[in-house]
Backbone as numpy.savetxt, mean C-alpha at the origin, in Angstrom:
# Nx Ny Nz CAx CAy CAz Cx Cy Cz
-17.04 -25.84 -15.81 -16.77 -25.86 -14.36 -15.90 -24.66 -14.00
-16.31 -23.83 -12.96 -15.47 -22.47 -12.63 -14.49 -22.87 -11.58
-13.21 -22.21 -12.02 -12.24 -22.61 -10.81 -12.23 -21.67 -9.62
-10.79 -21.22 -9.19 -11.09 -20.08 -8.13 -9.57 -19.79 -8.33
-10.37 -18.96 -7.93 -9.27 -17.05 -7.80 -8.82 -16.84 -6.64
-7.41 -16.43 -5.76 -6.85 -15.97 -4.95 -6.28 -14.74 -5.36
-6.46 -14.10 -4.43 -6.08 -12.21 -4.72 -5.16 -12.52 -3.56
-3.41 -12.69 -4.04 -3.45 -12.32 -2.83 -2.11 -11.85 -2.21
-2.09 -11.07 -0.92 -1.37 -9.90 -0.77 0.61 -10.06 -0.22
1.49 -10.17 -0.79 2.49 -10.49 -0.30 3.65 -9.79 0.88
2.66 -8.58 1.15 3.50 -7.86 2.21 4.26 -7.34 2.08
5.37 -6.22 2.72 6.33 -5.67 2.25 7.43 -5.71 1.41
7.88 -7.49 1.31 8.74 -7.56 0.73 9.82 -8.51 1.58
9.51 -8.26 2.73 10.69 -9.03 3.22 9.88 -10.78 3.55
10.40 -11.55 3.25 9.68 -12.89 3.28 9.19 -13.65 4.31
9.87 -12.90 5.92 9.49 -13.46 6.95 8.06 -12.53 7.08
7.40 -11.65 6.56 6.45 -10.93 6.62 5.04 -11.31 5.65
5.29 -12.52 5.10 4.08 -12.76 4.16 3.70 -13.89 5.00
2.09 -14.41 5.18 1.13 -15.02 5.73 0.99 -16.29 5.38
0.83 -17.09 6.67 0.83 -18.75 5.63 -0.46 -18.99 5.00
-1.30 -18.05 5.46 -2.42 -18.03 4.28 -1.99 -17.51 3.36
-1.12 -16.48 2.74 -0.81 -16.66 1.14 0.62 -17.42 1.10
0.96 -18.17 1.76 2.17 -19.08 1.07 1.33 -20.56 0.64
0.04 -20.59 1.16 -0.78 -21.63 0.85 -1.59 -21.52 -0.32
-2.16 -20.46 -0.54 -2.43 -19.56 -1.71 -1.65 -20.22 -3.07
-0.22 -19.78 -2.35 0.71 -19.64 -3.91 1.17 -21.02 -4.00
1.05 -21.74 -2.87 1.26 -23.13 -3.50 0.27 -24.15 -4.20
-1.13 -23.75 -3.99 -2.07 -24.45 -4.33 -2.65 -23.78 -5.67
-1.85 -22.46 -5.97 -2.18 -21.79 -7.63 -1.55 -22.46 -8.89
-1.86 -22.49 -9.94 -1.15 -22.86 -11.23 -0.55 -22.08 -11.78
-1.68 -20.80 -12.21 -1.40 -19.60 -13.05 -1.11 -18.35 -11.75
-0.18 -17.45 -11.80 0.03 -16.32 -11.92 -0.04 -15.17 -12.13
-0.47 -14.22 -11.94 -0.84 -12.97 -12.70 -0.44 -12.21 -11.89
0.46 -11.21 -12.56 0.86 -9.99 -11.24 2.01 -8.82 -12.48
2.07 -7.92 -11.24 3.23 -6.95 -11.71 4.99 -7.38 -11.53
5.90 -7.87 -12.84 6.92 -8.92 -12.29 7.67 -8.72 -11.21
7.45 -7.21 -10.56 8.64 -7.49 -9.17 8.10 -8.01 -8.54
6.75 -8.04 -8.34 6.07 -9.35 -7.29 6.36 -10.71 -7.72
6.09 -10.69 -9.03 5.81 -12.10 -9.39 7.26 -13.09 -9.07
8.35 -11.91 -9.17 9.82 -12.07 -8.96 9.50 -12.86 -7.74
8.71 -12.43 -6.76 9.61 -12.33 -5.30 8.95 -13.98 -4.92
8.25 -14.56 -6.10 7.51 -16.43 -5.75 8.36 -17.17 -5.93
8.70 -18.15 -5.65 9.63 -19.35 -5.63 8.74 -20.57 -6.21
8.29 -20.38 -7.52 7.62 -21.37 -8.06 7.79 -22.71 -8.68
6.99 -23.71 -8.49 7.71 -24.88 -8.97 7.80 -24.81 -11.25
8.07 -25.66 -11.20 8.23 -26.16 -12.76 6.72 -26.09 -13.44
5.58 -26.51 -12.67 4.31 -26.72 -13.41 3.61 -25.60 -12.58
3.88 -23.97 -12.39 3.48 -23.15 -12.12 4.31 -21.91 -13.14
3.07 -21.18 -13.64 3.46 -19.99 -14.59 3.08 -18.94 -14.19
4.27 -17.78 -14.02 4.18 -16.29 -13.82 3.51 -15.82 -15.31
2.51 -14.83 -15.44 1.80 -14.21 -15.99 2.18 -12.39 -15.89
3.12 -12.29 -16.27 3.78 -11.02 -15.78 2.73 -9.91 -16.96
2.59 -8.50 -16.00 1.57 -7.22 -17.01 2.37 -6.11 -16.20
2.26 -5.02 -16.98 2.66 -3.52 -16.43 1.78 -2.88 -14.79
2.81 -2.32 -14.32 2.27 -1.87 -13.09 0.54 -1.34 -13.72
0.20 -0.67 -14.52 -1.18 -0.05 -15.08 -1.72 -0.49 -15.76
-1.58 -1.63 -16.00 -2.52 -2.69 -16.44 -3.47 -3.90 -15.21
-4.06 -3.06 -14.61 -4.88 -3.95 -13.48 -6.00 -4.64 -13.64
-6.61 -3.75 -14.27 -8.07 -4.14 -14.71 -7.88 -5.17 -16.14
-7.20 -4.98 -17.17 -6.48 -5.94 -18.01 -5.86 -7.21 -17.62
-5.38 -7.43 -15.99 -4.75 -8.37 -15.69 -5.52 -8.86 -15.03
-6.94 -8.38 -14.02 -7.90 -9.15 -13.48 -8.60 -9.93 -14.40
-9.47 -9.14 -15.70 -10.08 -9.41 -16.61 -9.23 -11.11 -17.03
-7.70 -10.87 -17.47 -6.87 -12.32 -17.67 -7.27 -13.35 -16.91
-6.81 -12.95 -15.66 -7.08 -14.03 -14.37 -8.77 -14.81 -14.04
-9.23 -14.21 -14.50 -10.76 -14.34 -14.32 -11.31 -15.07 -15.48
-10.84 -14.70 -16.66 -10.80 -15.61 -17.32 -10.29 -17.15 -17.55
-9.28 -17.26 -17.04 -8.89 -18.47 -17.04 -8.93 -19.13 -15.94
-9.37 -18.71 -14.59 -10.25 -19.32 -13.32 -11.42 -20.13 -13.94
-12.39 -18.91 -14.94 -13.69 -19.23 -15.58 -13.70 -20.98 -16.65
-12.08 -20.84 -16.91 -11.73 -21.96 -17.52 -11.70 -23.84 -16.65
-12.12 -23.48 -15.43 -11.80 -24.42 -14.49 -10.55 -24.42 -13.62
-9.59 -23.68 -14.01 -8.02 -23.54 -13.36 -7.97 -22.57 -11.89
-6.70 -23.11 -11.36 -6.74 -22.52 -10.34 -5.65 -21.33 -10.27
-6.03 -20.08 -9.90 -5.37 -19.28 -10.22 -4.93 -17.80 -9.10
-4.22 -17.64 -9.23 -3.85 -16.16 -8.14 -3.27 -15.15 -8.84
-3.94 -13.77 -8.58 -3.59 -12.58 -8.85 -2.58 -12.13 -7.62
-1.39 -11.34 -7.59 -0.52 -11.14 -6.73 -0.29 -9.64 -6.57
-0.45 -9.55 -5.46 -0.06 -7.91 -5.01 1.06 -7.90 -4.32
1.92 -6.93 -4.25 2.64 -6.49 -2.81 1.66 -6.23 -1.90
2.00 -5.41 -0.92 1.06 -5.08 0.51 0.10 -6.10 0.90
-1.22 -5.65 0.94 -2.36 -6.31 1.20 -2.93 -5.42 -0.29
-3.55 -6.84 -0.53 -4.75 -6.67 -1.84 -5.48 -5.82 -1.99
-6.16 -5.42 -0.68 -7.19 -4.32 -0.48 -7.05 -3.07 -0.61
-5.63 -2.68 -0.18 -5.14 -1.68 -0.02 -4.63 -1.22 -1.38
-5.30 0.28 -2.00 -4.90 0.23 -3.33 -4.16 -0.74 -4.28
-4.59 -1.58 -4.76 -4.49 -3.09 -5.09 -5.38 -3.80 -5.39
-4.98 -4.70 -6.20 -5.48 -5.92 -7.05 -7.25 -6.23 -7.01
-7.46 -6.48 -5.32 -9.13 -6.78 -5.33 -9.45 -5.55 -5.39
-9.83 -4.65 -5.84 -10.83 -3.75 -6.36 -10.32 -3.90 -7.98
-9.62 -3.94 -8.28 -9.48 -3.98 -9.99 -10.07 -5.17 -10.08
-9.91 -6.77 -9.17 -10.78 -8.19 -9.33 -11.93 -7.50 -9.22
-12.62 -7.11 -8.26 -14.15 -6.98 -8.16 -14.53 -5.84 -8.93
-13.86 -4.88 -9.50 -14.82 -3.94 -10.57 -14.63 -4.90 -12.17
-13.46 -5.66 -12.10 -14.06 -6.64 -13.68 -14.89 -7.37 -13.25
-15.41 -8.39 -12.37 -16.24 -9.22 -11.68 -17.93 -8.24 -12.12
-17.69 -7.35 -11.60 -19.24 -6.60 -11.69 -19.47 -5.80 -13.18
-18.53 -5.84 -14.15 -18.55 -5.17 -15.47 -18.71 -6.66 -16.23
-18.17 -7.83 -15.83 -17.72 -8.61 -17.05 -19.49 -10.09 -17.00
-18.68 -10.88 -17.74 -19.80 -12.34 -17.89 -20.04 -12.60 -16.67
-21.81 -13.18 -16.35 -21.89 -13.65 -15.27 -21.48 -14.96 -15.28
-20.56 -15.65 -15.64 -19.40 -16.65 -15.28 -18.48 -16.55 -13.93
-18.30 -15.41 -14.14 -16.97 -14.64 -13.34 -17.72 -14.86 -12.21
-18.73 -14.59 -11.90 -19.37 -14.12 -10.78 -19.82 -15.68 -10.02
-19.96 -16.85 -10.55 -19.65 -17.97 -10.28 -18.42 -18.31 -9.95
-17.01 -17.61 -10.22 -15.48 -18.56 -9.77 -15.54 -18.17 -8.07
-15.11 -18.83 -7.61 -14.71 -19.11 -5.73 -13.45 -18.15 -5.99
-13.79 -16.91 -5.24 -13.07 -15.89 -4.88 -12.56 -15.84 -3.78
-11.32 -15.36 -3.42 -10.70 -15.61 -1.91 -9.20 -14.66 -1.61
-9.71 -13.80 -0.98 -9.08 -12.49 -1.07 -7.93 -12.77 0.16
-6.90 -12.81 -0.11 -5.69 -13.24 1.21 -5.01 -12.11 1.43
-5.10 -11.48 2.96 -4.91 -10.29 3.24 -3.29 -10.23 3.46
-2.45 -9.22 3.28 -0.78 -8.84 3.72 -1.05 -8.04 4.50
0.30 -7.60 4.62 1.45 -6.92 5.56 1.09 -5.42 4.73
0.45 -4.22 4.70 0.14 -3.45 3.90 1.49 -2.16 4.46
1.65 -1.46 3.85 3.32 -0.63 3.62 3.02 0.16 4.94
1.69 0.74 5.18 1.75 1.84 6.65 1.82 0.98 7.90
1.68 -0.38 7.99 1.77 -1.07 8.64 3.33 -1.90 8.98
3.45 -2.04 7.89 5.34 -2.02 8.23 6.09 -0.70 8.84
5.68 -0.08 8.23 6.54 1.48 8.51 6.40 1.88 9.51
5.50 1.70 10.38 4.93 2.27 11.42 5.41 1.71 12.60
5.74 -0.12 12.35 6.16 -0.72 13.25 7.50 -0.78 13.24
8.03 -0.24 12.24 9.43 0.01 12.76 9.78 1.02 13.09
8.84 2.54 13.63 8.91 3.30 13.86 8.78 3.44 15.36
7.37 2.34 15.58 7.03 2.84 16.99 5.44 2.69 16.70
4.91 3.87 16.80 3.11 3.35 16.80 2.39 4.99 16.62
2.70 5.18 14.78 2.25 6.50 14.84 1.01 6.45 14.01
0.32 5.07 14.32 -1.14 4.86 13.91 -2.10 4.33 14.87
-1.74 4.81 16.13 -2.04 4.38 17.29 -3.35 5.23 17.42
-3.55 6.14 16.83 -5.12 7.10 17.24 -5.84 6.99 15.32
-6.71 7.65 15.55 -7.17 7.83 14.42 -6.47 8.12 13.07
-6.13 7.21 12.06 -5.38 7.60 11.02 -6.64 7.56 9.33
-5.93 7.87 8.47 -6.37 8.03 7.20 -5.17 7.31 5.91
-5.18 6.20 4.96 -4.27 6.27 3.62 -5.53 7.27 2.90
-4.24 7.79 1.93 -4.36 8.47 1.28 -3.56 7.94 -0.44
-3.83 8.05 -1.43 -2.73 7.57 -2.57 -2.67 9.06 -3.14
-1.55 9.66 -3.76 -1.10 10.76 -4.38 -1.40 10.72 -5.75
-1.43 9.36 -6.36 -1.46 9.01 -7.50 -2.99 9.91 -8.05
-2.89 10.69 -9.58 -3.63 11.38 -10.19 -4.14 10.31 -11.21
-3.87 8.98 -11.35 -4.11 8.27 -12.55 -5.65 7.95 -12.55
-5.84 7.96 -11.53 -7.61 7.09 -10.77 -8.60 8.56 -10.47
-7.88 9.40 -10.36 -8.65 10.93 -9.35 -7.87 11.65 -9.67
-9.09 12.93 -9.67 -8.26 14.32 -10.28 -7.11 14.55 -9.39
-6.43 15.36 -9.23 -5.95 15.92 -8.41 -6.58 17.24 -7.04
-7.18 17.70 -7.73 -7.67 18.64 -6.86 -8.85 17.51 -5.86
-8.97 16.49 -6.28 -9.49 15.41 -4.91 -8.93 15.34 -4.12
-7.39 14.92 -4.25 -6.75 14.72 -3.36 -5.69 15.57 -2.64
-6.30 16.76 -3.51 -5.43 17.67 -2.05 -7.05 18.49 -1.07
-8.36 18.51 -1.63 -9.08 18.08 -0.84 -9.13 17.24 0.37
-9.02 15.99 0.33 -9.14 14.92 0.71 -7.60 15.21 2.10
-6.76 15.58 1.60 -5.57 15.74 2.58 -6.09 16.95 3.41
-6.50 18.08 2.74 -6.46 18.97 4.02 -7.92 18.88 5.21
-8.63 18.06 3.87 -9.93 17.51 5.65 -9.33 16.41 6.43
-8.34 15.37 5.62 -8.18 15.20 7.12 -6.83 15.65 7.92
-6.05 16.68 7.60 -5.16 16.82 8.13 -6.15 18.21 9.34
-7.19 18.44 8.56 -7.72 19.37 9.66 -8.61 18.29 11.06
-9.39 17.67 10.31 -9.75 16.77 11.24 -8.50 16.04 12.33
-7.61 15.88 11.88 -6.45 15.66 13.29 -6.09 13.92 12.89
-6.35 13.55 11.29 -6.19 12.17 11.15 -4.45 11.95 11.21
-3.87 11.19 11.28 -2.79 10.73 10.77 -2.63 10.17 9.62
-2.11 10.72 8.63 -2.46 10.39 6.76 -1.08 9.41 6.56
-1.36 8.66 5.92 -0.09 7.61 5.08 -0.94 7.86 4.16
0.44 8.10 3.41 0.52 8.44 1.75 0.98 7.22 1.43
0.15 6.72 0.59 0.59 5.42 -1.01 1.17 6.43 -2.45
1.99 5.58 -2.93 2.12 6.57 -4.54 2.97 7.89 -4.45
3.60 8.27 -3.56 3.93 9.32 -2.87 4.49 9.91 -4.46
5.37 9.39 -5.53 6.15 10.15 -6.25 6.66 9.02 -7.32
6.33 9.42 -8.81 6.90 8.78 -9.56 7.67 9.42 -10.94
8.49 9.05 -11.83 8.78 10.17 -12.76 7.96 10.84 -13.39
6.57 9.82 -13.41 5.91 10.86 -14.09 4.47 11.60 -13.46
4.72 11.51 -12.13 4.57 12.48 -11.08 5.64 12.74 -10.12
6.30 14.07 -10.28 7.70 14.52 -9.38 6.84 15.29 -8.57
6.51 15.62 -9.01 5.55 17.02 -8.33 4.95 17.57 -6.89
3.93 16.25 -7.11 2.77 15.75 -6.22 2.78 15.86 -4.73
4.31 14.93 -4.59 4.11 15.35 -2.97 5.14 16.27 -2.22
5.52 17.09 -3.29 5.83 18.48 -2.77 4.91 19.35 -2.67
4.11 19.25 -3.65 2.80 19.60 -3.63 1.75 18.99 -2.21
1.70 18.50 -2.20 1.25 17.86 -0.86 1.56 18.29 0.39
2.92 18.27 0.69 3.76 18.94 1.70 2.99 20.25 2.04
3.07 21.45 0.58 2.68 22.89 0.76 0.95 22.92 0.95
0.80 21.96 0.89 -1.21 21.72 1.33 -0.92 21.75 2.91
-0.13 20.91 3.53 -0.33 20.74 4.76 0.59 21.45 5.44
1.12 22.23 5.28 2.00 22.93 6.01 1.03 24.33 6.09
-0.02 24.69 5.25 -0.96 25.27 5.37 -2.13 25.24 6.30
-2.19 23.85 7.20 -3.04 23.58 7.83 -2.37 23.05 9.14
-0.98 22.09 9.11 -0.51 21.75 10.32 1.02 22.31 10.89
1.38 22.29 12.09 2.28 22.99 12.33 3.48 22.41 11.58
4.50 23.42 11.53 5.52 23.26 10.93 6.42 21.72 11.42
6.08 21.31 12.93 7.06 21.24 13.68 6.29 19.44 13.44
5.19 19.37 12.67 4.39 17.85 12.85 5.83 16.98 12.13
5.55 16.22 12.94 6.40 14.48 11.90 6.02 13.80 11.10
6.84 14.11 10.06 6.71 12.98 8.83 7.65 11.96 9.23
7.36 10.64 8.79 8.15 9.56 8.73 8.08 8.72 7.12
9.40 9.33 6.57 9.90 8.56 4.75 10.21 6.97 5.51
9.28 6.16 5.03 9.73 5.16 4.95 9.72 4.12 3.57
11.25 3.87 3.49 11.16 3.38 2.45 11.99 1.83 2.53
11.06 0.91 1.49 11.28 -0.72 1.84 10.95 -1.63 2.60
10.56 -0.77 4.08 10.25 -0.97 5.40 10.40 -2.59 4.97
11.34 -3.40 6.28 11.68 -4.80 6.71 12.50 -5.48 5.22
13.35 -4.76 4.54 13.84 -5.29 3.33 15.59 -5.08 3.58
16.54 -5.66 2.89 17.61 -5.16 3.10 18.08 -3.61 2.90
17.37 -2.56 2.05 17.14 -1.85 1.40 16.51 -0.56 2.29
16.12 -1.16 3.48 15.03 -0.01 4.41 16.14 0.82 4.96
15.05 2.06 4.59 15.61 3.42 5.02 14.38 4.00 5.48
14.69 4.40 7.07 13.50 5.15 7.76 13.98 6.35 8.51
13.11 7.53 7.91 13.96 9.09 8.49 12.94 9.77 9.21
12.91 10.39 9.91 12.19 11.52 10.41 12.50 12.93 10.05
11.41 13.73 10.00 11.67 15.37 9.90 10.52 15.70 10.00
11.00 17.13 10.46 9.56 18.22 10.75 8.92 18.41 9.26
7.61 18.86 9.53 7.19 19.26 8.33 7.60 20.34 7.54
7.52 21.20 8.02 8.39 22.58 7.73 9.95 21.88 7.63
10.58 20.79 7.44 11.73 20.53 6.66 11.95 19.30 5.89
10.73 18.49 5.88 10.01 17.82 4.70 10.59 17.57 3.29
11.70 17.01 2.46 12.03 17.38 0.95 11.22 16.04 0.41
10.40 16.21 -0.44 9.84 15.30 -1.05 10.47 14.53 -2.41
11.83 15.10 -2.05 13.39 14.17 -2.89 13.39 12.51 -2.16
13.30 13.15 -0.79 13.50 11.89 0.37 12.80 10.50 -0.41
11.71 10.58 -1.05 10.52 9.82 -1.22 10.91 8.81 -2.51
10.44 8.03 -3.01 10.55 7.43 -4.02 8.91 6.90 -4.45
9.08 5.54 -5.32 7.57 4.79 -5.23 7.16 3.66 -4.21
8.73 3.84 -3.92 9.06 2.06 -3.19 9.01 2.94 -1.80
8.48 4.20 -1.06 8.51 4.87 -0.04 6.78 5.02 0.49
6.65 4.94 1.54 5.15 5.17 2.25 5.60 6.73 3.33
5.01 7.15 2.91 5.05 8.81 4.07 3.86 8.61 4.91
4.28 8.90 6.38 3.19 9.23 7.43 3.29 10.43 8.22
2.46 10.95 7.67 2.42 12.85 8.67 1.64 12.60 9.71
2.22 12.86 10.55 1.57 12.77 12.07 0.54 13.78 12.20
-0.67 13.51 13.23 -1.07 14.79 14.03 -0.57 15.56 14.72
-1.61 16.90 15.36 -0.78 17.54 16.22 -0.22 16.39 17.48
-1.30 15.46 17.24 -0.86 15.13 18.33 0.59 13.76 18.54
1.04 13.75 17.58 2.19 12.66 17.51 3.43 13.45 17.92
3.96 12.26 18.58 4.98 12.73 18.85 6.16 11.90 18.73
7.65 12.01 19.25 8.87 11.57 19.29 9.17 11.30 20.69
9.78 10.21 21.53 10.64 9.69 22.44 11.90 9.53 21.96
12.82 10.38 22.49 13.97 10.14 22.46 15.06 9.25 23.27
16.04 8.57 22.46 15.95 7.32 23.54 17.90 7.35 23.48
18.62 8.33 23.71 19.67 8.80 23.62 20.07 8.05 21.76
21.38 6.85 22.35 21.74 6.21 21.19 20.78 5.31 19.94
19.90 5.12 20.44 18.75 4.15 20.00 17.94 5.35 19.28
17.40 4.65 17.97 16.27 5.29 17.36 15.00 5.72 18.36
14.49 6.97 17.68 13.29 7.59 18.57 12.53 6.91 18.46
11.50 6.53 19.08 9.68 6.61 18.83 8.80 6.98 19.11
8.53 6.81 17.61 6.76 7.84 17.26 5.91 7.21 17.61
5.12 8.09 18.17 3.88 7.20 18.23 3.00 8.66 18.24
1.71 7.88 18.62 0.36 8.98 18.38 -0.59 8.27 19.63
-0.78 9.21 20.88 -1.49 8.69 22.03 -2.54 8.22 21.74
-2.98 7.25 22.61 -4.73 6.91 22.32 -5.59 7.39 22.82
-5.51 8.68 23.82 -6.02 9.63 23.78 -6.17 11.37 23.68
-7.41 11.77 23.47 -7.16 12.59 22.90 -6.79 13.84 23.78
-5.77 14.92 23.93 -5.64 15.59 24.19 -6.95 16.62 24.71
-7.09 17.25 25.68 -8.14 18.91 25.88 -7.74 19.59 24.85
-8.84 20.09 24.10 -8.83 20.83 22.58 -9.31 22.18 23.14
């Protein structure tokens, strides 16, 4: 008898921000499976087990979970953000389509979050208000020269890019590297917004021009959003600015 699988997404971090579709999720799961600062952030009873794996072990930790769904049990894989969003269900559904057709029998049920450009943004103001693009920096999945491709079509196309993955020790590099891609294509003067933690005790949200951009600012626990030409800043004397990006488009 196949059980079922919940993928599902816990949101930024701050707890008034996760969905009572996944607090229903995590109460009606047995098993666990996740990366432990998530798994940290569940309040589980006594006859519920965290299944803790390395941030790069995804496809190893779906493959787990899927297995022991396949066992009859009921089970949830756990993301931060939303699942979808570089996350968990695509590592569930590429073992699903590689592995036993068992798998492909468990009741799958993908529970959407609070995804990081979506926090950040709303505590900014609304600088995903026109056409935007994520982007991940991360080289682990894609060459690199993809993704500085991938940044300067759409920073030419006029998207608004949030960066996932922005910088880790063992990529420092990347989104300084990134920075000098687009400062090649957009004006100096565009807005980035470092947001980092967004809705946590911990949140720190900055603005700067691109042309003064340090990709020190950034961490892993940080989402970057480079504006278009067309975003802009309201200044609101004592009160934080806001960004936003019109919903329409400017005469080109």
């Amino acid at each position: 008898m196949s059980g079922r699988l919940f993928v599902v997404g816990l949101g930024p971090g701050n707890p008034d921000q996760v969905t009572p579709q996944a607090s229903a999720a995590v109460a009606g799961a047995r098993f666990f499976y996740g990366y432990k600062p998530y798994l940290d952030r569940l309040d589980l009873r006594p006859d519920q087990l965290r299944i803790a794996s390395d941030n790069r072990e995804e496809l190893s930790r779906a493959e787990a979970a899927l297995t022991k769904a396949a066992e009859g049990e009921t089970v949830a894989v756990v993301s931060g953000g939303d699942p979808g969003v570089f996350a968990m269900a695509a590592a569930v559904c590429e073992a699903i389509e590689a592995g036993p057709k068992a798998w492909r029998d468990i009741d799958i049920e993908i529970v959407p979050g609070v995804t990081a450009m979506l926090a950040v943004a709303a505590r900014i103001g609304a600088p995903l208000g026109h056409d935007f693009c994520a982007i991940s920096l991360s080289d682990n999945l894609k060459p690199w020269d993809v993704v500085e491709r991938r940044l300067i079509a759409a920073a030419e196309a006029g998207f608004v890019i949030a960066l996932y993955n922005p910088i880790s020790k063992a990529r420092p590099w990347q989104l300084g590297k990134a920075f000098e891609r687009l400062r090649a294509v957009l004006p100096a003067e565009t807005l980035v917004i470092f947001g980092r933690a967004a809705g946590r005790t911990d949140e720190r949200i900055e603005i700067f021009a691109l042309g003064e951009a340090n990709a020190e600012k950034a961490d892993m626990a940080t989402c970057v959003i480079i504006g278009s030409r067309e975003t802009r800043a309201i200044e609101r004397g004592d009160r934080s600015p806001l960004v936003y990006t019109p919903r329409s488009l400017a005469s080109q």
